[in-house]
C-alpha positions as CSV (number, residue, x, y, z in Angstrom):
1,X,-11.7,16.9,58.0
2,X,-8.8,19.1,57.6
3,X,-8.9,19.7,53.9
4,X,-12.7,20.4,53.7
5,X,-12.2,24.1,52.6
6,X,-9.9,23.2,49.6
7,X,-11.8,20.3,48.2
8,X,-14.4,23.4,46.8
9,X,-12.0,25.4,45.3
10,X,-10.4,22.6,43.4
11,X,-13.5,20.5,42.8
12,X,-14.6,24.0,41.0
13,X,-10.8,24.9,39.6
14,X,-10.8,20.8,37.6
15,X,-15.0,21.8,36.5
16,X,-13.3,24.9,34.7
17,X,-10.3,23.4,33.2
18,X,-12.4,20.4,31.5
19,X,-14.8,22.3,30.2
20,X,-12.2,24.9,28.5
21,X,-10.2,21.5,27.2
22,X,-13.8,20.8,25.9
23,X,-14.2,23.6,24.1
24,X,-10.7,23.8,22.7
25,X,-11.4,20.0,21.3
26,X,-14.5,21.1,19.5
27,X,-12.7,24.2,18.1
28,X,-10.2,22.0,16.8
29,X,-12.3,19.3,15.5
30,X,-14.2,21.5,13.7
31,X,-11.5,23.3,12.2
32,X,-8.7,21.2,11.3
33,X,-8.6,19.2,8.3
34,X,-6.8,16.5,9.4
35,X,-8.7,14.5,11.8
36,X,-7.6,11.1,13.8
37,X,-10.0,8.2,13.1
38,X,-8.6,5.9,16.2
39,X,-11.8,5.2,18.1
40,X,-14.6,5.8,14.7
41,X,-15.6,2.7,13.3
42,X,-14.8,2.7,9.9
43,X,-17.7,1.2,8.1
44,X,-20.3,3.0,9.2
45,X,-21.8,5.6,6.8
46,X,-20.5,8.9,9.3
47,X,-17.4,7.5,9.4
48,X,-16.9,8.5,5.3
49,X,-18.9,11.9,5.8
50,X,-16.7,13.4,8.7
51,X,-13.6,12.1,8.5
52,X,-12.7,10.5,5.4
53,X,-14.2,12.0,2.4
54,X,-12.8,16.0,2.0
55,X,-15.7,18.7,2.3
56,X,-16.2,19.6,-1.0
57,X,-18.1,18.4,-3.7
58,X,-17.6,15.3,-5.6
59,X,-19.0,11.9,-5.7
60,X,-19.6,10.7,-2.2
61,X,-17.5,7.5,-1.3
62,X,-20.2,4.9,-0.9
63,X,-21.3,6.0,-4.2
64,X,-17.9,5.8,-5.9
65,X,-17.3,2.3,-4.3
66,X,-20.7,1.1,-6.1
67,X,-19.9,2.7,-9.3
68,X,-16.5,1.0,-9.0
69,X,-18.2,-3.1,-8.2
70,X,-20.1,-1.9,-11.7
71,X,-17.4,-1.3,-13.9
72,X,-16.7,-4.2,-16.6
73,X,-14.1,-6.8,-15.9
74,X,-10.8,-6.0,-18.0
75,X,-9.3,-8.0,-20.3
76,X,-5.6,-8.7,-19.8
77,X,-4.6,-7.1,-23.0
78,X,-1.6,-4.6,-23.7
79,X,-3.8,-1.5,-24.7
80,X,-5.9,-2.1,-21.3
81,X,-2.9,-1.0,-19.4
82,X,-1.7,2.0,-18.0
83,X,1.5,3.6,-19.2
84,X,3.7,7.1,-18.9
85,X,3.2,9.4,-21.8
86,X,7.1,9.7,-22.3
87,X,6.6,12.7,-24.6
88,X,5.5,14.4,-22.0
89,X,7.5,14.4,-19.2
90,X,8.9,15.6,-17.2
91,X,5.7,16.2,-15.3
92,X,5.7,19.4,-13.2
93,X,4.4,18.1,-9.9
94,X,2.6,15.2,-8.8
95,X,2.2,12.3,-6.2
96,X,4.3,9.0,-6.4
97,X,1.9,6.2,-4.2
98,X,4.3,3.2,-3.9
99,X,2.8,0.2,-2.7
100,X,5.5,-2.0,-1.0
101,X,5.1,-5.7,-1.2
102,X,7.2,-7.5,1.6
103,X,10.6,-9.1,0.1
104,X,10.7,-7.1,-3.6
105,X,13.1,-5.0,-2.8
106,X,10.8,-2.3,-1.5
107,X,13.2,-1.4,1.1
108,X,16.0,-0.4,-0.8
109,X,13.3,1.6,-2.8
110,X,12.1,3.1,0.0
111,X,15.6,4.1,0.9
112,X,16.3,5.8,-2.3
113,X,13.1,7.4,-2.3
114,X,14.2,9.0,0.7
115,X,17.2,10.2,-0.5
116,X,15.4,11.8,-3.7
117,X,13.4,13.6,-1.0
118,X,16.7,15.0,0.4
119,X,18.7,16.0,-2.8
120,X,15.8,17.6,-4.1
121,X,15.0,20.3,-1.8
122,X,11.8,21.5,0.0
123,X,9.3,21.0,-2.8
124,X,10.4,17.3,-2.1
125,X,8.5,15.5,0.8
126,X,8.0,11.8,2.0
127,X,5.5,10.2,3.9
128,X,4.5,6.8,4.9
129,X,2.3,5.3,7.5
130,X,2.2,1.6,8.6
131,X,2.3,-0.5,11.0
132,X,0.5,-3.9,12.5
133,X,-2.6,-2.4,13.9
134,X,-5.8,-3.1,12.7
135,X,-7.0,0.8,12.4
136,X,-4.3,1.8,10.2
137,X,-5.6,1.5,7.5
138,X,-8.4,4.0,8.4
139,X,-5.7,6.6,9.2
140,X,-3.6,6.1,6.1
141,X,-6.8,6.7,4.1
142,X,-7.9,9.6,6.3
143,X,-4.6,11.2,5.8
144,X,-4.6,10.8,2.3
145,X,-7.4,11.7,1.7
146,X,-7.4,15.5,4.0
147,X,-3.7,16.4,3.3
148,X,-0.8,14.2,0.6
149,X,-3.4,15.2,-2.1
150,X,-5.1,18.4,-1.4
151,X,-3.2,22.0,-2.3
152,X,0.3,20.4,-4.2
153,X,2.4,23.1,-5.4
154,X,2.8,24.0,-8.8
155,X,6.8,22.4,-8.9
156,X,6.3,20.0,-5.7
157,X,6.5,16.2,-5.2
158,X,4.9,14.1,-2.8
159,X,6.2,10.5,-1.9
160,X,3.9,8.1,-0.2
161,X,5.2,4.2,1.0
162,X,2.6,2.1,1.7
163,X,3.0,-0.9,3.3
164,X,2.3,-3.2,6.0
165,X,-2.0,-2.4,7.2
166,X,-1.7,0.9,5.3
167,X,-4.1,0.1,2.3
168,X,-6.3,-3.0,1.3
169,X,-6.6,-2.5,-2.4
170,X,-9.4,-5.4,-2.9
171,X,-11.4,-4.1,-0.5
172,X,-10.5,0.3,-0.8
173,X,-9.7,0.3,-4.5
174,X,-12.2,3.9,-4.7
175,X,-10.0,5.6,-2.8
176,X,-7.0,5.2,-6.0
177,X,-9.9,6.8,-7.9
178,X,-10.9,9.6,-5.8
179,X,-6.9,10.3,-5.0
180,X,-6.2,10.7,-8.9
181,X,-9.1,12.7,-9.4
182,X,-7.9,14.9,-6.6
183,X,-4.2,15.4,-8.0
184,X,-4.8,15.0,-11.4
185,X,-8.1,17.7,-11.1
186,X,-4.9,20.2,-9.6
187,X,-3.1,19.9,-12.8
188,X,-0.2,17.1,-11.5
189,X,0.2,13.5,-12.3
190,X,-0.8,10.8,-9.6
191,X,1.6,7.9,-10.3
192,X,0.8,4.4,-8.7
193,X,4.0,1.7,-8.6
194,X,5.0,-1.4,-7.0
195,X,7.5,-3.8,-7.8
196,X,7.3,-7.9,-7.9
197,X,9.8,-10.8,-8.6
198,X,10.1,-14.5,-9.2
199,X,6.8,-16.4,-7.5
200,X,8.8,-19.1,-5.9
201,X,12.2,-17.1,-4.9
202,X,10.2,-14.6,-2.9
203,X,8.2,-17.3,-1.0
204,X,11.6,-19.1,-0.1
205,X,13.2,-15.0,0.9
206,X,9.8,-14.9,3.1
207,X,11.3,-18.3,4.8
208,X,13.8,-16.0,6.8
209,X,11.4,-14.8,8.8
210,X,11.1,-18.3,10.4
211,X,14.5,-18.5,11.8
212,X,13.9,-16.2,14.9
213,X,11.0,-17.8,16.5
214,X,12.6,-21.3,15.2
215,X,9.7,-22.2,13.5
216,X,9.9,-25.5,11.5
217,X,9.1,-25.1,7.2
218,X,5.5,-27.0,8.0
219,X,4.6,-24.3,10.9
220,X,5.6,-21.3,9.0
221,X,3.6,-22.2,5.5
222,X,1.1,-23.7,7.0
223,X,-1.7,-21.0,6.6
224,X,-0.9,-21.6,2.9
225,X,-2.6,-24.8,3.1
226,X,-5.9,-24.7,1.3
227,X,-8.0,-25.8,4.1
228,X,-6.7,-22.5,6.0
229,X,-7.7,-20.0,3.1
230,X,-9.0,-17.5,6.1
231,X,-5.8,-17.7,8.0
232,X,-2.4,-15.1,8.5
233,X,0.8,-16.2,8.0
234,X,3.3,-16.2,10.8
235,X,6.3,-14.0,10.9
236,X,8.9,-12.2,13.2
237,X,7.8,-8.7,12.6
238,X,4.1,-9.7,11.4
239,X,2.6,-12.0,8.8
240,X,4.3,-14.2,5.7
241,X,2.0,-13.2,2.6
242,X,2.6,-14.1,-0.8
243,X,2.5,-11.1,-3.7
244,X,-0.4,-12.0,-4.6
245,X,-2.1,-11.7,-1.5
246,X,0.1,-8.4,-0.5
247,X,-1.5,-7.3,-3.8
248,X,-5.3,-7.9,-2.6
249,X,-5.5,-8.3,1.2
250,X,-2.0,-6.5,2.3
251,X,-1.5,-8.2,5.7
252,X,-5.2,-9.3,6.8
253,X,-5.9,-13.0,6.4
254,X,-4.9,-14.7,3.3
255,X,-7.8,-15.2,1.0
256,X,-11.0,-14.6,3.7
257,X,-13.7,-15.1,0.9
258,X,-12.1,-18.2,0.2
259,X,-12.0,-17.1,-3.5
260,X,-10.1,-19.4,-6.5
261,X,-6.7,-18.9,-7.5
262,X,-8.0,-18.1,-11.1
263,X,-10.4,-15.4,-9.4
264,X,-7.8,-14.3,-7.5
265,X,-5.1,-13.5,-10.3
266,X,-7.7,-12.2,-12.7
267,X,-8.6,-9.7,-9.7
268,X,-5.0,-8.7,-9.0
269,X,-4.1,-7.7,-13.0
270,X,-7.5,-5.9,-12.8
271,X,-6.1,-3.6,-10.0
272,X,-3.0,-3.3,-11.8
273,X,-4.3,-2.5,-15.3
274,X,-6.6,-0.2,-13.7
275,X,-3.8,1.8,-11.1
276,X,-0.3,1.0,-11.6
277,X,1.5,3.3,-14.1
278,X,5.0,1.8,-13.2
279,X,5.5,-2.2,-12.7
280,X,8.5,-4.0,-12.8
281,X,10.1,-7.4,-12.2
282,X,13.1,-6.9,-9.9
283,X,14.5,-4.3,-12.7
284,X,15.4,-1.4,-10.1
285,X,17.8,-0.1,-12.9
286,X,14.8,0.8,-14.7
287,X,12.6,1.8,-12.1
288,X,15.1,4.5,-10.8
289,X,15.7,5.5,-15.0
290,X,11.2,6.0,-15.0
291,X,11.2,8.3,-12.2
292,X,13.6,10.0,-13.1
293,X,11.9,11.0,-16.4
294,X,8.7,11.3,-14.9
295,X,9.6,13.6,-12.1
296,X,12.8,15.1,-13.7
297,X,14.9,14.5,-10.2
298,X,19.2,14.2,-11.3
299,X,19.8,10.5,-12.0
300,X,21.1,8.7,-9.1
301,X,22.2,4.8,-8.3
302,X,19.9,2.6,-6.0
303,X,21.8,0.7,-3.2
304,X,20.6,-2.5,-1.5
305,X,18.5,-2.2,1.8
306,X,17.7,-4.5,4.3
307,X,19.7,-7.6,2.2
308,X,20.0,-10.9,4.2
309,X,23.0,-12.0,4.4
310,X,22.5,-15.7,6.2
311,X,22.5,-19.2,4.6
312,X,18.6,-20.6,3.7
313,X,19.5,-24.3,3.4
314,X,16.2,-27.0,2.5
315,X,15.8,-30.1,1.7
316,X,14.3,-31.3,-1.8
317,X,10.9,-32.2,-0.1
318,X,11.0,-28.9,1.5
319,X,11.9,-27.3,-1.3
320,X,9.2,-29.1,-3.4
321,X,6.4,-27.9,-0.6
322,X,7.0,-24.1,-0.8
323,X,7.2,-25.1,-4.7
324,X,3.6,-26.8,-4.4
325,X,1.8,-24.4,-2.0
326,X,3.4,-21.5,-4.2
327,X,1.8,-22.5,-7.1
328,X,-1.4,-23.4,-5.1
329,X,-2.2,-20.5,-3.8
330,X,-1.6,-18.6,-7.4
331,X,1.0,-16.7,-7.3
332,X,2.8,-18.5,-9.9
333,X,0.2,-18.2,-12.4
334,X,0.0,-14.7,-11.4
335,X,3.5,-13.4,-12.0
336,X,3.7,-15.3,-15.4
337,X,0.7,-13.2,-16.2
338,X,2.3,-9.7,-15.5
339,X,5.3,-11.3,-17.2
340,X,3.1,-11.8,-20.4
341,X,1.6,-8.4,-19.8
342,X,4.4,-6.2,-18.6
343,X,7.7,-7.6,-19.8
344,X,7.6,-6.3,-23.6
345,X,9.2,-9.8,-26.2
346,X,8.4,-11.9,-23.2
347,X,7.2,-14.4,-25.5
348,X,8.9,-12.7,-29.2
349,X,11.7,-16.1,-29.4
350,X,8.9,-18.0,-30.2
351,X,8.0,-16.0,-33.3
């Protein structure tokens, strides 16, 4: 054939080039300290060792996770929770880890965090990582874990949004001990947050999400039926979950160990009492006055973000099913118990 004497040359040139591609990709893996977790499976043991847990030494992972299934359930009682030293703060520097729930407002939260980031110079930054794939999760951990806590400044602020596949607290709750340990060990604060609302008005905001793929109110709730425990919800841009499940499963499938809504409350305070420093009930007023203390930023107004502005029209029967199914699956029980917990004279008119 014609092109017998360059086939050699470039079987020999492509040889060179993969093996020095090879080499470079060892350098780097070796070196960097921020490695991608795409194609590691994420439960096995090396998985934790090289890419997850930093090279230094502390309590290995594995070991943290069984020391964390050991601790004693909580009570829900006022002096088991966490709270701001007020007389302290400002704190110099530090790590704010919001948690967004679908439909609280975390969007216009988001938004204001962003412009905190902005008005605040460069020892502000923001960072978030999310999406609908099953892996991210192992990246936002890997991530967290390698860089948004290691080597904080002395004066600088980190923002991290979590939301949709980013973090499964029920199942990675270790990891918001090991990423304290790390911050607070530098000398900054680590501050944990989220924000709820009424049980039954964010199931019927979640209804929205039905209009677009003209689902009917049966279709879009039904993984809320209690036969279909291990089931996702259905929604435009990925899955209807309730706050409570947010809370424990984020978007995975809505109660896979097919636990009882009792268990499944008493589970969701006991993250809370044991991570969140800041909780509110739709009272963004007072979540933009907290950070403000705690980080010392210049006051500012939040503005709404991502508001719907179509009509939501239902029948009573309708209405009485997202009611029902609400209340079901526990998420009514569940905000009345942060209510009791977080909302200081909840209760005092009856004194």
């Amino acid at each position: 054939p014609r092109n017998t004497k360059q086939k050699y040359p470039s079987f020999v040139m492509w040889t060179l080039l993969s093996f020095t591609c090879f080499r470079i990709y060892v350098g780097l893996h070796l070196s960097s300290k921020s490695y991608t977790t795409d194609n590691v499976e994420t439960t096995s043991k090396d998985f934790y060792t090289e890419f997850v847990w930093p090279r230094k030494e502390r309590t290995p992972i594995n070991k943290l996770k069984q020391q964390v299934a050991n601790k004693p359930k909580l009570k829900p009682l006022l002096s088991n929770l966490r709270s701001v030293d007020e007389s302290n703060l400002p704190y110099k520097c530090g790590v704010i880890f919001f948690y967004h729930i679908a439909c609280t407002g975390g969007s216009s939260i988001n938004h204001w965090f962003g412009q905190q980031v902005k008005r605040n110079g460069p020892e502000t930054s923001y960072w978030t990582k999310w999406g609908r794939k099953e892996k991210m999760e192992a990246n936002f951990i890997d991530i967290m874990s390698n860089n948004r806590t290691q080597n904080i400044g002395p004066n600088e602020w980190r923002f991290v949004h979590a939301h949709g596949m980013s973090y499964f607290p029920n199942a990675s709750e270790a990891y918001l001990y090991q990423w304290r340990e790390e911050v607070e060990s530098q000398g900054c604060a680590f501050v944990v947050t989220t924000m709820l609302r009424d049980a039954i008005g964010h199931t019927i905001s979640q209804t929205k999400g039905m209009i677009k793929p003209n689902l009917t109110l049966d279709e879009f709730m039904s993984h809320l039926e209690p036969k279909n425990y291990n089931q996702r919800g259905i929604f435009e841009r990925g899955a209807f979950v309730t706050q409570l499940d947010y809370l424990l499963y984020n978007m995975g499938p809505r109660n896979e160990y097919n636990a009882t809504k009792e268990e499944k409350v008493r589970r969701a305070v006991e993250l809370l009492q044991r991570h969140f420093d800041v909780l509110l009930l739709s009272d963004y007023d007072r979540f933009t006055d907290i950070i403000h203390k705690i980080t010392g930023w210049s006051p500012t107004t939040m503005k709404p973000a991502n508001v719907f502005d179509g009509d939501l029209n239902y029948s009573y029967a309708e209405l009485q099913k997202i009611k029902d199914l609400t209340e079901a699956n526990g998420d009514v029980a569940f905000i009345d118990a942060v209510r009791h917990l977080y909302t200081p004279g909840y209760l005092d008119y009856l004194l």
